[in-house]
Backbone as CSV, one residue per row, in Angstrom:
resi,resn,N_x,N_y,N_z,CA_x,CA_y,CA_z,C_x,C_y,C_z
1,UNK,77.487,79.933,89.740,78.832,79.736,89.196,79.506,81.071,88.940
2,UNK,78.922,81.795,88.330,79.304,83.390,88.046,79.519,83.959,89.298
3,UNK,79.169,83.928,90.279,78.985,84.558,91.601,80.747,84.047,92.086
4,UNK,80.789,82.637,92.317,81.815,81.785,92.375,83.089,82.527,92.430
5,UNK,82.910,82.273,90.784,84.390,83.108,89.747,84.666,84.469,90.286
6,UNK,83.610,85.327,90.562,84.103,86.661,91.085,84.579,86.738,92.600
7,UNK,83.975,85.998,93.294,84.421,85.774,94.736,85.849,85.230,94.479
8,UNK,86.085,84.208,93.646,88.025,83.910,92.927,88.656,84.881,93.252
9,UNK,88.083,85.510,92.153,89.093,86.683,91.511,89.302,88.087,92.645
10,UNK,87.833,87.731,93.468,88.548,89.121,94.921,89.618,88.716,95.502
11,UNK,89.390,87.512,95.504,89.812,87.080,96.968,91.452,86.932,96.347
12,UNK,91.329,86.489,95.185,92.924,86.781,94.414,93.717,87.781,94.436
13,UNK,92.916,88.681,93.966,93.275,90.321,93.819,94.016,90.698,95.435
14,UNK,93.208,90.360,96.352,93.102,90.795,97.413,94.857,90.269,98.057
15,UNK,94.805,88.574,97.768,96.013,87.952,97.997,97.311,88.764,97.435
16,UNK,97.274,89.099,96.266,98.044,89.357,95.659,98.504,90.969,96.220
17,UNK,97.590,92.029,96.401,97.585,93.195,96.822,98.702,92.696,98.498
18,UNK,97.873,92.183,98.934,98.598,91.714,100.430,100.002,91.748,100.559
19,UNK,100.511,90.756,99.947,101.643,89.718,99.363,102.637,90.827,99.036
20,UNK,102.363,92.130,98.468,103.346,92.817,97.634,104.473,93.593,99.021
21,UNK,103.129,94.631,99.736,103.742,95.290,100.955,103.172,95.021,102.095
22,UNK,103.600,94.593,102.638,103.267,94.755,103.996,103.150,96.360,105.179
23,UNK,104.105,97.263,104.594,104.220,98.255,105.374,103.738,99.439,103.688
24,UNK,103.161,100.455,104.592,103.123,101.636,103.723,103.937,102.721,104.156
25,UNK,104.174,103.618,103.565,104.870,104.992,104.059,103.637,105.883,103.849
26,UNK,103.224,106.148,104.849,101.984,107.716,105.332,102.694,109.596,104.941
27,UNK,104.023,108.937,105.297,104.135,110.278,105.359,106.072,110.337,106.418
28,UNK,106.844,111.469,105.865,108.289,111.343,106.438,108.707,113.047,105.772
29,UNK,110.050,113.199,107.059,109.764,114.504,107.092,111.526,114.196,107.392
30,UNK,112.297,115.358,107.189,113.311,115.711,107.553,113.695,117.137,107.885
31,UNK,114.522,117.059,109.057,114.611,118.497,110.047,115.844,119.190,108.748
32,UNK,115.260,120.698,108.684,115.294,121.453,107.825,117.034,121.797,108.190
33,UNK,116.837,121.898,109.263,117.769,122.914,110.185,119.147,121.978,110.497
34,UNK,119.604,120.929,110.981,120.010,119.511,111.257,120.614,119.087,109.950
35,UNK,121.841,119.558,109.071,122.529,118.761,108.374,123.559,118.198,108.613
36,UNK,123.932,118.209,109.524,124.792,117.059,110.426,125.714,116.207,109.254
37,UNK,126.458,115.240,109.647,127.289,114.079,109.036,126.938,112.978,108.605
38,UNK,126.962,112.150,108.623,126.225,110.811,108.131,126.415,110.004,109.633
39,UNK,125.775,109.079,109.857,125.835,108.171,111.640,126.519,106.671,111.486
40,UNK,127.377,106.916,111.491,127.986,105.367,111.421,127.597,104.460,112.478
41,UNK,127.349,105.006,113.938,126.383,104.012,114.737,124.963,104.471,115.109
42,UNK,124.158,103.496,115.366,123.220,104.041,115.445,122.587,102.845,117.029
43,UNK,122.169,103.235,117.870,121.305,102.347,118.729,120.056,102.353,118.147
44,UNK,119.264,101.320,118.204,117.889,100.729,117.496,116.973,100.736,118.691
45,UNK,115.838,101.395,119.028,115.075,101.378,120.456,113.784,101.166,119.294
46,UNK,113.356,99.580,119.981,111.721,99.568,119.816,110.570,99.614,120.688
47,UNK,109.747,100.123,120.851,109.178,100.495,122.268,107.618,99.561,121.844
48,UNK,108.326,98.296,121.801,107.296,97.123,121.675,106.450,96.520,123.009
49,UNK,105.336,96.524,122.754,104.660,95.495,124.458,105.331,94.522,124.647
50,UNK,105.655,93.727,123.867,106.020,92.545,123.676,107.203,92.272,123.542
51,UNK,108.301,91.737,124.302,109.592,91.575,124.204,109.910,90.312,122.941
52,UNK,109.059,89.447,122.233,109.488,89.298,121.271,109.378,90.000,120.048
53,UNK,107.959,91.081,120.051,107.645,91.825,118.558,108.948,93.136,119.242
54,UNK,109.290,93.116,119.589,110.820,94.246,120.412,111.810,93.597,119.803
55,UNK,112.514,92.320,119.615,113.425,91.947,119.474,113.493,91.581,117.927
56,UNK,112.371,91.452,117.220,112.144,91.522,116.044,112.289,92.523,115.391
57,UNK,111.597,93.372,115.617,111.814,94.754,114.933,113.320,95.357,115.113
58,UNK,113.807,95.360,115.945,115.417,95.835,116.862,116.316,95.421,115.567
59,UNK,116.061,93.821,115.561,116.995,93.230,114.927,116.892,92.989,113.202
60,UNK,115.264,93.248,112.495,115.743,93.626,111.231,116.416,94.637,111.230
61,UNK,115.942,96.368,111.609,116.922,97.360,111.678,117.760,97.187,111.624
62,UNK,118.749,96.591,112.440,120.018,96.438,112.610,120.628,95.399,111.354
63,UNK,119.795,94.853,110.979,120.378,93.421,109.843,120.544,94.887,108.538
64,UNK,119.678,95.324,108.592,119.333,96.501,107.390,120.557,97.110,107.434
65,UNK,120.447,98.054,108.381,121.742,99.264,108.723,123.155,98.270,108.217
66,UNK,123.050,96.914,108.683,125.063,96.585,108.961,125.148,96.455,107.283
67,UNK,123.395,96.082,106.471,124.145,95.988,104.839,124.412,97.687,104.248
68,UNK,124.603,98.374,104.773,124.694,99.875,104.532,125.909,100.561,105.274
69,UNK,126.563,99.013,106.062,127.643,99.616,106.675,128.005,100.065,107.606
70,UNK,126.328,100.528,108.342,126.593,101.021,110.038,126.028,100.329,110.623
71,UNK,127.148,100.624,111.773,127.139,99.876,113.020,125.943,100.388,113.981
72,UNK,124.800,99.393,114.133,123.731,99.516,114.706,123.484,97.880,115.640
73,UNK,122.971,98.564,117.097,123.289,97.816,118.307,121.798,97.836,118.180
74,UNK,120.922,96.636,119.063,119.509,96.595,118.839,119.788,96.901,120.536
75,UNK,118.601,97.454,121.264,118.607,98.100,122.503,118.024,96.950,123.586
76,UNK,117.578,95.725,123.203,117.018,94.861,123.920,118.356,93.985,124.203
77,UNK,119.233,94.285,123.517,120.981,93.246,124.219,121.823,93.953,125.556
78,UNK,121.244,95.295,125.058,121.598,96.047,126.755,120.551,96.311,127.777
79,UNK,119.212,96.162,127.494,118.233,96.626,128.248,117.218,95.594,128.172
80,UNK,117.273,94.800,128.688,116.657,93.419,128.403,115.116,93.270,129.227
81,UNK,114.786,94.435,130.245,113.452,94.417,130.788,112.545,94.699,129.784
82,UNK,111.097,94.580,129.967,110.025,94.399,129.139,109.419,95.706,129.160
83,UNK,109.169,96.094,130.413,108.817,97.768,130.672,109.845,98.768,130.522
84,UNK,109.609,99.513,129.675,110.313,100.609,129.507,111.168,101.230,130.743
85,UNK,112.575,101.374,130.635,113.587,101.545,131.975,113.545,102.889,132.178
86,UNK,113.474,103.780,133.209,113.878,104.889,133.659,114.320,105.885,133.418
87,UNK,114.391,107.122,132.503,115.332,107.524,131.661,116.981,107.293,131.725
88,UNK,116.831,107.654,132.924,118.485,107.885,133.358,119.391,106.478,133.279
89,UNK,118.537,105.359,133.163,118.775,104.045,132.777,119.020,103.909,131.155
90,UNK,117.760,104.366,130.931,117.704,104.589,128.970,119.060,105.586,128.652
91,UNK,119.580,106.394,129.162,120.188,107.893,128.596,121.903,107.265,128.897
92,UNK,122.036,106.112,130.025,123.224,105.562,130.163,123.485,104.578,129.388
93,UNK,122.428,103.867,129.354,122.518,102.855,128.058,123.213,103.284,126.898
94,UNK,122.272,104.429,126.743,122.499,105.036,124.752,124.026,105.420,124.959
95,UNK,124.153,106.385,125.937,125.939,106.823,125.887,126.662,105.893,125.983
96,UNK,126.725,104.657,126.916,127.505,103.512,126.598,127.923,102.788,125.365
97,UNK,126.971,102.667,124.874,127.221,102.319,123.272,128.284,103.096,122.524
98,UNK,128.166,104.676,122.596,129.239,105.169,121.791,128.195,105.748,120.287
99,UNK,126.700,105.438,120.455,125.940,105.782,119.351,125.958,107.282,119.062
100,UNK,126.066,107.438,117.631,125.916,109.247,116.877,124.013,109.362,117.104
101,UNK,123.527,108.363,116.956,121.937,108.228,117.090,121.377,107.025,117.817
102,UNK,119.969,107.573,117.711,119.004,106.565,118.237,117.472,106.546,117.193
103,UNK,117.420,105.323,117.059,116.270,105.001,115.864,115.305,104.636,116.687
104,UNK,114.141,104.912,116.805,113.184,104.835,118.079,112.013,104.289,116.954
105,UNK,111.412,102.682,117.118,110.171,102.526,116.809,108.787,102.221,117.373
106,UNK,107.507,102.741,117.266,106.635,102.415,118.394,105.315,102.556,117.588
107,UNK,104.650,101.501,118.174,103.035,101.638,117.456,102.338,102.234,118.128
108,UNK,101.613,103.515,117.611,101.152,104.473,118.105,100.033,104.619,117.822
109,UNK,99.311,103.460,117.440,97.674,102.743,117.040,97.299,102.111,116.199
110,UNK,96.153,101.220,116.953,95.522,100.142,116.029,94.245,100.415,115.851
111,UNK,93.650,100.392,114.701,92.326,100.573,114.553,91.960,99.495,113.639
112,UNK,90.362,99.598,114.006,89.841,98.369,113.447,89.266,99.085,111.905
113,UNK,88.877,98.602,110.732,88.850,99.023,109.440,87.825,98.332,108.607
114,UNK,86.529,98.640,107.465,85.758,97.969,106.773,86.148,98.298,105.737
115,UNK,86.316,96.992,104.712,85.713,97.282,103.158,84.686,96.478,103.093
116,UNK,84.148,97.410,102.096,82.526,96.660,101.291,83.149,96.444,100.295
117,UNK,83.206,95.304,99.422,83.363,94.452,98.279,81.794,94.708,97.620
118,UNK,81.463,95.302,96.169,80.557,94.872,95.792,80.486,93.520,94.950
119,UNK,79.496,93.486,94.196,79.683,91.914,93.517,80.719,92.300,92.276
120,UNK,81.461,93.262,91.630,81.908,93.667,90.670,81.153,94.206,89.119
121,UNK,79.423,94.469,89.499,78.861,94.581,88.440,78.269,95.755,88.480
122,UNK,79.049,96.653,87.511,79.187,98.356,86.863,78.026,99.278,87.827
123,UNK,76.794,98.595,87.350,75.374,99.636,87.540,75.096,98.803,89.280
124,UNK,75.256,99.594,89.856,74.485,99.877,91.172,73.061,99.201,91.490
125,UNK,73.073,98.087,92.355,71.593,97.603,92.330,71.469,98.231,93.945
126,UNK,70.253,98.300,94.679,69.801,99.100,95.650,69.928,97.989,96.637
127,UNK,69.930,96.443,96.806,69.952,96.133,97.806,68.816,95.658,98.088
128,UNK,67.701,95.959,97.775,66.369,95.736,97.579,65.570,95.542,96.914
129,UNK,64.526,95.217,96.420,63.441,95.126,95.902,61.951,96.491,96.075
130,UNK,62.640,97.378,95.052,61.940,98.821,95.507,60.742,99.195,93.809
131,UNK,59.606,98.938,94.407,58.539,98.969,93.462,58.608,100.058,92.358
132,UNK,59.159,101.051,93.117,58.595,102.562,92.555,59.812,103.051,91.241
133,UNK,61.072,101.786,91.702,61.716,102.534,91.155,62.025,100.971,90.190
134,UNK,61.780,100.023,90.360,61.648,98.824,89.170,60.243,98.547,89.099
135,UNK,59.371,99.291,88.261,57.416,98.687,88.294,57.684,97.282,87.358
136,UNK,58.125,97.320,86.428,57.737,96.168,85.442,58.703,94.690,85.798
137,UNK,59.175,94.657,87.324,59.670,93.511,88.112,59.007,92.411,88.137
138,UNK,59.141,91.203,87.815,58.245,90.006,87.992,59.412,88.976,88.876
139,UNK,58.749,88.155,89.117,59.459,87.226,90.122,60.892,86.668,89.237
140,UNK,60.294,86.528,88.313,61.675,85.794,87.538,63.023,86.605,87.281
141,UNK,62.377,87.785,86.940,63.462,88.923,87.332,64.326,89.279,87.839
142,UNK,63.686,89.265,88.748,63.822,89.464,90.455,65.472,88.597,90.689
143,UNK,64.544,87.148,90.168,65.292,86.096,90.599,66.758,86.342,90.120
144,UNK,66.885,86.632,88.655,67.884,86.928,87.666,68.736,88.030,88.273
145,UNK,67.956,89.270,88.489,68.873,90.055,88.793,69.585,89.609,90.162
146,UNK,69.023,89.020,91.400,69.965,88.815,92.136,70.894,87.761,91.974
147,UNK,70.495,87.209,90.992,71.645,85.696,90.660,73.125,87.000,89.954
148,UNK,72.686,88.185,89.661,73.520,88.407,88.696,74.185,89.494,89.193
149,UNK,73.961,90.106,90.120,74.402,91.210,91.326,75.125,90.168,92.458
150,UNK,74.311,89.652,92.720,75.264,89.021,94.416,75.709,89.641,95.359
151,UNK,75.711,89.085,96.724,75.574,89.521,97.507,76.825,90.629,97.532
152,UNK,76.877,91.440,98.531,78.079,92.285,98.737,78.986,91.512,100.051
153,UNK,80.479,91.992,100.072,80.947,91.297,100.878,81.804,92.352,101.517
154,UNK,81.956,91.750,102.952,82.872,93.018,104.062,83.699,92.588,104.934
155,UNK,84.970,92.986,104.762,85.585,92.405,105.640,86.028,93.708,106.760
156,UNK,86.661,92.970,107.762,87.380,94.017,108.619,88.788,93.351,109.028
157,UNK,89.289,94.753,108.984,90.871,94.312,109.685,91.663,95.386,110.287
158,UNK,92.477,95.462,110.956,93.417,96.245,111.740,94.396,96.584,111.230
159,UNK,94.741,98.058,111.311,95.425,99.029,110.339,96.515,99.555,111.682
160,UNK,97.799,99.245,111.380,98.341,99.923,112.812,99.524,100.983,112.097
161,UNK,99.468,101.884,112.881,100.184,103.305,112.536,101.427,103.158,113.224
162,UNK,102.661,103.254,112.696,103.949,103.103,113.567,104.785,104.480,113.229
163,UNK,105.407,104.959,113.869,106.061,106.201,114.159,107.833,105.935,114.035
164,UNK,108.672,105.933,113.396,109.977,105.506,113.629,110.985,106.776,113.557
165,UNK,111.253,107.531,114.170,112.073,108.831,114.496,113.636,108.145,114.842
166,UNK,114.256,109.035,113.965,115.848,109.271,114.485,116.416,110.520,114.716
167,UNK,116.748,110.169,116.028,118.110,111.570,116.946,119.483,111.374,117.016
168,UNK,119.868,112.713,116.744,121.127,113.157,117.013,121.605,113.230,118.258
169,UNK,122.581,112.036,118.721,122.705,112.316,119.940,123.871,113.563,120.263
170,UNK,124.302,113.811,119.138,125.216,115.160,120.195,124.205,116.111,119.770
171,UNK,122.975,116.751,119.850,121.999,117.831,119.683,121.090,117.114,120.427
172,UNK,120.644,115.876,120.757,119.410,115.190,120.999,118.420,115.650,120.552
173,UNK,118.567,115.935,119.305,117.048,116.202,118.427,116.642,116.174,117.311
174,UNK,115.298,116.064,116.779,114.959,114.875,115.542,115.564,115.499,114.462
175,UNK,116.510,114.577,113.566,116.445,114.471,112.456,115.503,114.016,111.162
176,UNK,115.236,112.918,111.402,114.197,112.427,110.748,113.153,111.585,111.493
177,UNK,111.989,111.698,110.445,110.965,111.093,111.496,109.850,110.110,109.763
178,UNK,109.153,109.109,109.809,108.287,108.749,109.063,107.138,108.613,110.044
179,UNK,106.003,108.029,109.176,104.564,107.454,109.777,104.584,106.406,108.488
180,UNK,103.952,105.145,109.229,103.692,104.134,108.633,102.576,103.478,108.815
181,UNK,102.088,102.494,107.892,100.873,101.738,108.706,100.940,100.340,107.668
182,UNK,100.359,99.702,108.843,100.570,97.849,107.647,99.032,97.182,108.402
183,UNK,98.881,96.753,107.323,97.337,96.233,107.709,97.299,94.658,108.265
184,UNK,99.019,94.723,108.633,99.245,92.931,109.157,99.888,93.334,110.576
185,UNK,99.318,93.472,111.193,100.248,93.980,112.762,100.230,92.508,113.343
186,UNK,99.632,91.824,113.495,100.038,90.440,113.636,101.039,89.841,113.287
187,UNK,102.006,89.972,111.863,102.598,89.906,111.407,104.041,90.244,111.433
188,UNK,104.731,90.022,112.460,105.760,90.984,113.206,107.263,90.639,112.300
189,UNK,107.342,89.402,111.960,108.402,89.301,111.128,108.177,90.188,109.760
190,UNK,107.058,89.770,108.996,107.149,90.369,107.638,106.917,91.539,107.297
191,UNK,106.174,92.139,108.840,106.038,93.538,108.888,107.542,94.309,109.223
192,UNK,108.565,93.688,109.876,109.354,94.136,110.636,110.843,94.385,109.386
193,UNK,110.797,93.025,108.002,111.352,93.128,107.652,110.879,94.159,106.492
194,UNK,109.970,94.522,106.304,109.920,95.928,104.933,109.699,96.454,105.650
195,UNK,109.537,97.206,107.010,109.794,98.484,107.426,111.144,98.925,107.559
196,UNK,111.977,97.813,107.967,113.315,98.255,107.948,113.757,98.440,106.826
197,UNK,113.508,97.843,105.585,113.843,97.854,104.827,113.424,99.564,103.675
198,UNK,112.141,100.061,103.955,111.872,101.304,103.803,112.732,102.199,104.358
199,UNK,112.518,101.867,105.977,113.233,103.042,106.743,114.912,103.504,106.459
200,UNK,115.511,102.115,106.156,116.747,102.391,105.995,117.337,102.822,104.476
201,UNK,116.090,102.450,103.329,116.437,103.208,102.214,115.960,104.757,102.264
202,UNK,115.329,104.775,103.078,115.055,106.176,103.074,115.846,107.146,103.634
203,UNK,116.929,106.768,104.756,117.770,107.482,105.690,119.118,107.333,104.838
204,UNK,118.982,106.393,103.827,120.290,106.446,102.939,119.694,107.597,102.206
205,UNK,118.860,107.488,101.413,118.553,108.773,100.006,118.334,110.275,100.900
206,UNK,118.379,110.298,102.252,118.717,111.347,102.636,119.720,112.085,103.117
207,UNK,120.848,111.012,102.801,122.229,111.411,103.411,122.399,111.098,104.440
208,UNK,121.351,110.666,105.641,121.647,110.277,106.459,122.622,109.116,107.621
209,UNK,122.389,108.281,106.764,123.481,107.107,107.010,124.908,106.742,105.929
């Protein structure tokens, strides 16, 4: 029963931890040199495998940006192939628009990830049954202490790193750039809507938009 209740309460903790963010911020940088104007348009390029996790991501951005006022075009309404187009295809696109920038997002790895869960109890048991270092152990003991330790538990899951850079298109070169990672890459809506939602408070508190 005790064992039970604590397996609850991970697996709660755990829900609850989940539930809050979906996306983290790793790390974001802004070009020193590049104080430019603010971008009233912006083209949105997601460089997704998948032409629906592409059209997802494109289009929170853009839901984000228009409550901030700028005019941001998602790049899959003009460029509708699945494989990445040609530059000179990509570079006519962007000038057509009339965009000051381009918001470029792309997952730039997935890795697979362990936690060990112990049972939640303070003092460290070994995992074993080690003579030398418990002598006065009897079976009943034995029994007790593992009723009262429990087993350890491990899960694994996939941690994906996303890269989201914005350029100046009259300089064509980075203004700002983050690193991100969300431990739900499966998750393309709820991941898609707090990254935009980071990215674009963050390009506001920098003057950027």
């Amino acid at each position: 029963m005790r064992n039970l209740i604590r397996i609850a309460v991970v697996l709660c903790l755990t829900t609850m931890l989940c539930s809050c963010a979906s996306v983290s911020v790793v790390d974001t940088w802004r070009n020193p040199v590049l104080s430019g104007s603010r971008l009233h348009k912006v083209l949105v390029v997601s460089f997704a495998r998948k032409e629906g996790s592409r059209a997802v991501y494109e289009d929170m951005l853009v839901s984000e940006l228009h409550r901030q006022g700028v005019e941001a075009v998602a790049s899959y309404t003009i460029l509708s192939q699945v494989k990445l187009p040609d530059w000179h295809a990509l570079d006519r696109a962007v000038r057509s628009t009339g965009s000051q920038g381009v918001l470029t997002v792309q997952t730039i790895k997935v890795e697979k990830q362990t936690t060990v869960q112990p049972s939640g109890v303070a003092t460290p048991y070994p995992g074993y049954w080690y003579p030398p270092a418990f002598p006065d152990w009897d079976f009943p003991g034995y029994y007790r202490s593992m009723a009262l330790y429990g087993p350890t538990y491990v899960s694994t899951y996939d941690v994906a790193t996303m890269q989201v850079n914005l350029f100046d298109l009259g300089s064509d070169k980075l203004v700002w750039a983050s690193t991100m990672q969300t431990m739900e890459p499966e998750n393309v809506t709820k991941v898609g809507k707090d990254l935009a939602h980071k990215v674009v408070k963050s390009l506001k508190k920098e003057g950027l938009i």
